[in-house]
N, C-alpha and C positions, 0 to 999 in steps of 0.2 A: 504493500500500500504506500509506504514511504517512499518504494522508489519511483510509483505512477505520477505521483504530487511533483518529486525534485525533477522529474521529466514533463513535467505538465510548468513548474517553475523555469523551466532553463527554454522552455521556447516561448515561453509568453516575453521574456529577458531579453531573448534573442530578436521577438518581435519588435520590441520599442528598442534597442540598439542601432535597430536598421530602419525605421521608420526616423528615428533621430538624423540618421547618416542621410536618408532621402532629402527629411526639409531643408537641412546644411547644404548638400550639393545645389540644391537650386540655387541657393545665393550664389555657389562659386560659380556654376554653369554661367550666369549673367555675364561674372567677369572675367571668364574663359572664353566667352561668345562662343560656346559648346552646346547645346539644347540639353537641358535637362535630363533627358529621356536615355540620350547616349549615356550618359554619368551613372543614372540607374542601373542598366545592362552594364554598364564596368563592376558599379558593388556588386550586383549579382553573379558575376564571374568571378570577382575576385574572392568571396565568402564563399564560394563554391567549389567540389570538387577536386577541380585542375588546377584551383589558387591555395587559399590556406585551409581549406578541407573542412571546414565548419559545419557546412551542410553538405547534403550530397541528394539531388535532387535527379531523379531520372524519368518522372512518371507522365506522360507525354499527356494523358488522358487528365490529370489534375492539372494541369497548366491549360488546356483544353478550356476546363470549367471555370476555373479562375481568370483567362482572359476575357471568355466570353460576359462572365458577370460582371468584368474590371470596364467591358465595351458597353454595356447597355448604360452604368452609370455615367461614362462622361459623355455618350452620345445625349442621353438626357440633360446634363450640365448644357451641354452645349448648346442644345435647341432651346432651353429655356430662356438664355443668354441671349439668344438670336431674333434679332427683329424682323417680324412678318413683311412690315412695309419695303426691308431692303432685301429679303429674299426672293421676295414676289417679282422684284426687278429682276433679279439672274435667276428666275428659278428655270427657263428653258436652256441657256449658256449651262446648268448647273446639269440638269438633267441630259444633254446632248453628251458633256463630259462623263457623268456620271453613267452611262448605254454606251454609247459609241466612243467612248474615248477607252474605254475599260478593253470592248471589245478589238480596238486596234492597237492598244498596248498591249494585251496579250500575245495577238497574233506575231505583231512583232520581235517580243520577246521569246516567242514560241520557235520561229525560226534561228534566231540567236541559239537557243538553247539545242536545240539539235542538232547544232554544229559544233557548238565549244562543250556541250557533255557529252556527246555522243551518245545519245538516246531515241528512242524513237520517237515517232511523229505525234503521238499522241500524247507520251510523256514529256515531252516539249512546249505540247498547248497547256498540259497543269502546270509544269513549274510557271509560264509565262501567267495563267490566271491565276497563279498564289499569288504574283508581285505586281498584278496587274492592275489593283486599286489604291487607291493614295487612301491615309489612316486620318480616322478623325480624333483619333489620341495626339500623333503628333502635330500635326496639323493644328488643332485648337490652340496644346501647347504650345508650338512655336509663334504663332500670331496674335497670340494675348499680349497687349499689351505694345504693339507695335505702332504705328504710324502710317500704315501702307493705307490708299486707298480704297475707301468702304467698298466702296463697287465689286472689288477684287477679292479683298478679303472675304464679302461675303460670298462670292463663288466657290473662291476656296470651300468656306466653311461647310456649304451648300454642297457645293461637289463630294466632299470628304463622307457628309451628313449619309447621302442617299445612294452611294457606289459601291458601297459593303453588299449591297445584295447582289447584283453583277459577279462577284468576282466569289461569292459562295454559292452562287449555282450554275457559275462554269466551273469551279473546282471541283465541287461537288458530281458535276454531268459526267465533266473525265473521269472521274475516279468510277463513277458507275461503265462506261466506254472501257474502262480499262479490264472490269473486273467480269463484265457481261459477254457471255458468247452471243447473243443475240439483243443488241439494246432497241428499246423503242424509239425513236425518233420523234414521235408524234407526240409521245406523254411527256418528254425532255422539256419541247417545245410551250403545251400545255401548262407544267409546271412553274416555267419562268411565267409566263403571265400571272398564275394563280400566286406564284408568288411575292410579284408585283403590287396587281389590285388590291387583293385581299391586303397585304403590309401595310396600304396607304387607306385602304378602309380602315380597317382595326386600329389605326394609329388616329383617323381624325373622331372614331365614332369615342373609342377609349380616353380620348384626348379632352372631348367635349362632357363626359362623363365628369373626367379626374375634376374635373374646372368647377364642374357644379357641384360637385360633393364638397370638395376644400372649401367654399365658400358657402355652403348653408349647413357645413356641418357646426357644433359649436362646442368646441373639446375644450378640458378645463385647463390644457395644461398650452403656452405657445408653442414648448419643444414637441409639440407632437404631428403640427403642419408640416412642416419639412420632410418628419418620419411619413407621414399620410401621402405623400405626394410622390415620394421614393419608392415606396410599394404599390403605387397605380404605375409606375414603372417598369418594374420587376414584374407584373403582374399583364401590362401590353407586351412584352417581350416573349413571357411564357406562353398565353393564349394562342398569341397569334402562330406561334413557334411549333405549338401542338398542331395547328390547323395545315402544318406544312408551308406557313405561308414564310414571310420575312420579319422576324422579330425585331430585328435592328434598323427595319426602313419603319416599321411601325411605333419603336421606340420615341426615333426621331421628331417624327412627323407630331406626336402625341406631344412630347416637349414644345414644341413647335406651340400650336395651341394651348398649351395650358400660362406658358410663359408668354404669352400674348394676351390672355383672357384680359377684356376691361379692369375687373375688378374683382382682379384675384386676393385672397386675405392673406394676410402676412408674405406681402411680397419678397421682400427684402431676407426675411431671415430663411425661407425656401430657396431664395439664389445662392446666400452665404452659405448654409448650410451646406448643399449637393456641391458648390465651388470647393469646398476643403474635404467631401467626401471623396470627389473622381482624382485632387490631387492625392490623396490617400488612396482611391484604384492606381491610377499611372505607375505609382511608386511601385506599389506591390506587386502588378501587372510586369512591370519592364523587367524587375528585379527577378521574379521569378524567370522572366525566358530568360534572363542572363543565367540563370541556375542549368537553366534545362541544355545549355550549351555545355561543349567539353570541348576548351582551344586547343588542346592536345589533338582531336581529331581534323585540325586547322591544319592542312598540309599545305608545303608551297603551291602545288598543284589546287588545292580549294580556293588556297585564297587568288591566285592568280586569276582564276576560270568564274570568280564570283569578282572581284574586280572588273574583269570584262565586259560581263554581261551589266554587272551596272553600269558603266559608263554607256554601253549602249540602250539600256534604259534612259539613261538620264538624259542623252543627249542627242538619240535617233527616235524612240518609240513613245517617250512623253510628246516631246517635240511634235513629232506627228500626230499623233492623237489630237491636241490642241489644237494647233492649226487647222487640220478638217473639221472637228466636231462644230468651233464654233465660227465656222464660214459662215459671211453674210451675218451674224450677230453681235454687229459693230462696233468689236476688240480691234482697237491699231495694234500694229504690227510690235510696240515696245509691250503691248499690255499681252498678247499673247507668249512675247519669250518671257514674260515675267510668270505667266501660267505654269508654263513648263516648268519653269527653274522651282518651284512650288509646290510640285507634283511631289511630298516627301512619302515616302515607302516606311511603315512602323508593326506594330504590334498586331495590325491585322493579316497582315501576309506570314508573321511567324504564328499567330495559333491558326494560321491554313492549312500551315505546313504541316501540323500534328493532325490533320485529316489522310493523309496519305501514311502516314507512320501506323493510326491506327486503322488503316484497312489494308494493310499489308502490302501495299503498294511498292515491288520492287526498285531500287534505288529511292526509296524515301528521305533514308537518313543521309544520302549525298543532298538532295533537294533540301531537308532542314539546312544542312551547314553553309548552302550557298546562299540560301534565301537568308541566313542568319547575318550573313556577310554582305549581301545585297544593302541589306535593311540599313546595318550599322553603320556601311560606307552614305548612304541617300541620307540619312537622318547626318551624320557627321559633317558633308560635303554642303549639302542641300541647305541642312537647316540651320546649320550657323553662318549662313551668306546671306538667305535671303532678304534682310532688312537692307544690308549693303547692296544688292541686287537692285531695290527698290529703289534707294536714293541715286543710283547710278544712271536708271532707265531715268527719272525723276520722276518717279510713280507715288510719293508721299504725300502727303497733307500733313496741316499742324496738329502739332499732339493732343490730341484729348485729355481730359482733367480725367484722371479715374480716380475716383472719391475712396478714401479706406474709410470715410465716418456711414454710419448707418444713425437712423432715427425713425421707431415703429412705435405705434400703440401697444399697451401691453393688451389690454381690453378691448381692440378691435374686430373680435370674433363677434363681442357682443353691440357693438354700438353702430352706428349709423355713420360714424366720421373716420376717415383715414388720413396715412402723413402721405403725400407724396414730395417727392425730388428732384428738384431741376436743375439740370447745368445750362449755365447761360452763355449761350455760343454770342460770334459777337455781331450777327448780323439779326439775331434776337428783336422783339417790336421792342420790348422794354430793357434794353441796353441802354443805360445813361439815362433813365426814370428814377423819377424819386417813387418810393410806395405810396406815398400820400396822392401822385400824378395818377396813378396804375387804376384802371376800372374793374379790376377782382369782383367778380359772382359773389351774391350775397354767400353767406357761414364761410369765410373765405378768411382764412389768417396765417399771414407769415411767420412761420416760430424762430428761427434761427434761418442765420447765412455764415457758410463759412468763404471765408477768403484767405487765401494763400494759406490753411491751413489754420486759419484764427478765427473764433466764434465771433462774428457780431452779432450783439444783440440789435433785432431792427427795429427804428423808430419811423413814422409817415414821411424823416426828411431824409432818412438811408438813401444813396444812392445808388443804381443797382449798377454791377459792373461784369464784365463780359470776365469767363471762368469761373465768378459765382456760382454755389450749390446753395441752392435756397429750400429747404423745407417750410411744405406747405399743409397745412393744416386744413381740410375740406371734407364738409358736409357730402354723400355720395350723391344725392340731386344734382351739385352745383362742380361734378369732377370732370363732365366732358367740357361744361364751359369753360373751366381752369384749364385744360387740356391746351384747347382751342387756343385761348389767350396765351397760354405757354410757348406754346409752338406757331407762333405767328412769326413771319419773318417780314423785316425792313421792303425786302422786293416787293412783296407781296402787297402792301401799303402802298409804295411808290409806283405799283404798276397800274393800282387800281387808279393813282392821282392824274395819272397820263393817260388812263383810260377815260378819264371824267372831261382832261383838258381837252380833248381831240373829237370827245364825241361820242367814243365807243361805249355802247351798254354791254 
């Protein structure tokens, strides 16, 4: 019994030592201009194994389940994060990459791979669909927090969001082609659609559910929104997953909507929460494939032949992909090599890879070690360039304020009034307004501004100033009109004044 407990003790030990060592690396990652994610997969090599033998981790099937639950959390995080309005712009760009750009980076890598593994044809199209969709782990991670234009990034985000099902039911198809003397064609076929619709039903029907439940349900406790919101998560991704369909496009889609809702309750502390939850998947996520790796099986021959093939990933088959998908979807020529260079490869092509390992799929384990080196070399190359990429092409915009202050009702399950948050961009109506000027919807009260970091408290003669976060305190009657006046811009004023002067109704 003693020794179940000192073993139940030394890995809980073990867990917060390395959860410790994860939040740490991020800070360095910053000023190593390293992505975080690579840093991960280094502890987990180096606590592993083939480094100082701490663990020893080989079970393809538990890295299996842990990545996929480590992907539905931050594809959740992410859609929640994600504004409808700027999605809805690229959602075809996103969708074109996310079909045809999956399917022509596969094919491309598929001939790559037939030639530098020497394997056959078919086993050439799976290694190419395991590496053939961009990760919305790294991806998230590398663009948080960046300056590139929204446009862009939110294709990325988009694209990343909704190409995981693409590139698991090509992997999937092959590995059934491989393993079938007589495959169907027609139910293959079948399948991808079922796949599809159904993922994006289940995701906006589930979506529309989670939305209205969080908000008329009335729990006593606030930590338990965030929990409630987390398991309508978990709970789109299983359903739909049972139905055969795509858990992970329905995940998306469902975050999508509920992180959209008008008037979602306890907005803020549902964002924070799931935000320090998926950083807590990544970690544990990255760390463990670094586990499931053995660099001893790293021959010069692997790495050489997994070098290749990413370069001709990164700089033939992305490449291409982009440029066809979004023909005529009116990307200049600098905003599509910026697509490319963007395209980073993560943690979803490595739990693909333990789909051929566990179906017995001959040369599996050369497929892991390449795709492992694939991954490492895209995330290393890729993701610590692309902001520099960005200012190069001059593809940036001015930095946004990202706020660390948070301010919620504690009692807003029960009452009628909520805080919301504005950042005051600078071409804002009420930039350079005093509050006392401002025409605020009746129950309508400013509680705090912070400015560069310093509470003002505001009075009717406060001046309002561009970077400003203003908490606003508002009656739900009076939230779309606050809205509305929030988000008014200067043009929008001055267009209407030239439209008055000239004539135009």
């Amino acid at each position: 019994m003693n020794g179940v407990i000192f073993n139940a003790d030394y890995f809980v030990l073990l867990g917060a030592l390395l959860l410790i060592v994860g939040v740490i690396t991020t800070k360095f990652s910053s000023r190593l201009g390293v992505p975080a994610l690579v840093l991960f997969i280094v502890v987990g090599m180096v606590v592993g194994s083939d480094g100082l033998g701490i663990i020893y981790f080989d079970n393809a099937r538990y890295a299996q389940l842990i990545g996929i639950i480590a992907l539905v959390i931050i594809l959740f995080e992410g859609g929640l994060q994600t504004k409808w309005s700027t999605v809805k712009s690229v959602a075809i760009p996103s969708l074109s990459l996310a079909t045809l750009g999956v399917v022509l980076t596969t094919t491309v890598v598929a001939v790559a791979a037939k030639l530098v593994l020497d394997v056959s044809w078919l086993e050439g199209f799976l290694f190419g669909a395991i590496v053939g969709s961009t990760d919305a782990a790294a991806v998230f991670a590398v663009l948080k927090g960046q300056n590139i234009r929204e446009r862009l990034g939110a294709t990325l985000e988009a694209e990343s969001g909704t190409n995981d099902p693409m590139a698991v039911f090509l992997t999937l198809s092959i590995i059934q082609l491989l393993l079938s003397d007589q495959p169907n064609y027609f139910l293959m076929a079948g399948s991808f659609f079922w796949q599809m619709g159904i993922g994006l039903i289940m995701g906006l029907a589930v979506g529309k559910l989670a939305a209205a439940a969080i908000n008329r349900i009335n729990l006593d406790s606030s930590g338990l929104y965030p929990v409630f919101a987390l398991a309508f998560a978990l709970l789109t991704y299983s359903i739909t997953a049972l139905v055969g369909a795509s858990g992970l496009l329905a995940v998306y889609v469902a975050a999508l909507i509920i992180g959209n809702s008008e008037d979602l309750t306890y907005r803020q502390s549902i964002f924070r929460f799931n935000e320090g939850f998926a950083w807590m998947m990544q970690i544990l996520m990255f760390m463990i494939l670094g586990l499931l790796v053995f660099p001893a099986q790293f021959t010069l021959s692997i790495m050489l032949k997994g070098l290749l093939l990413s370069i001709i990933l990164i700089l033939v088959a992305r490449p291409l992909a982009v440029f066809l998908s979004v023909i005529g979807l009116k990307y200049n020529f600098k905003e599509k090599v910026f697509l490319s260079w963007a395209g980073l490869r993560g943690a979803v092509p490595i739990v693909l890879a333990t789909f051929p390992m566990l179906a017995g799929i001959p040369n599996s384990q050369l497929f892991f070690n390449v795709v492992f080196f694939v991954v490492l070399t895209s995330a290393l190359i890729q993701g610590s360039t692309i902001s520099h990429v960005a200012r190069w092409l001059g593809l940036t915009m001015a930095k946004k304020v990202q706020s660390s202050h948070s301010l919620e009702l504690v009692s807003i399950g029960k009452s009628n009034a909520e805080i919301i948050e504005f950042v005051i961009d600078d071409d804002s109506m009420i930039n350079g307004m005093r509050l006392e000027n401002i025409s605020f919807p009746n129950k309508v009260l400013v509680n705090a501004i912070i400015r560069d970091n310093q509470l003002i408290t505001p009075t009717g003669k406060t001046e309002i100033k561009a970077n400003d976060l203003l908490y606003v305190l508002t009656a739900r009657e009076s939230k779309k009109q606050l809205k509305e006046l929030m988000e008014e811009k200067k043009e929008t004023v001055e267009d209407e004044n030239v439209k008055e002067t000239v004539g135009i109704s």
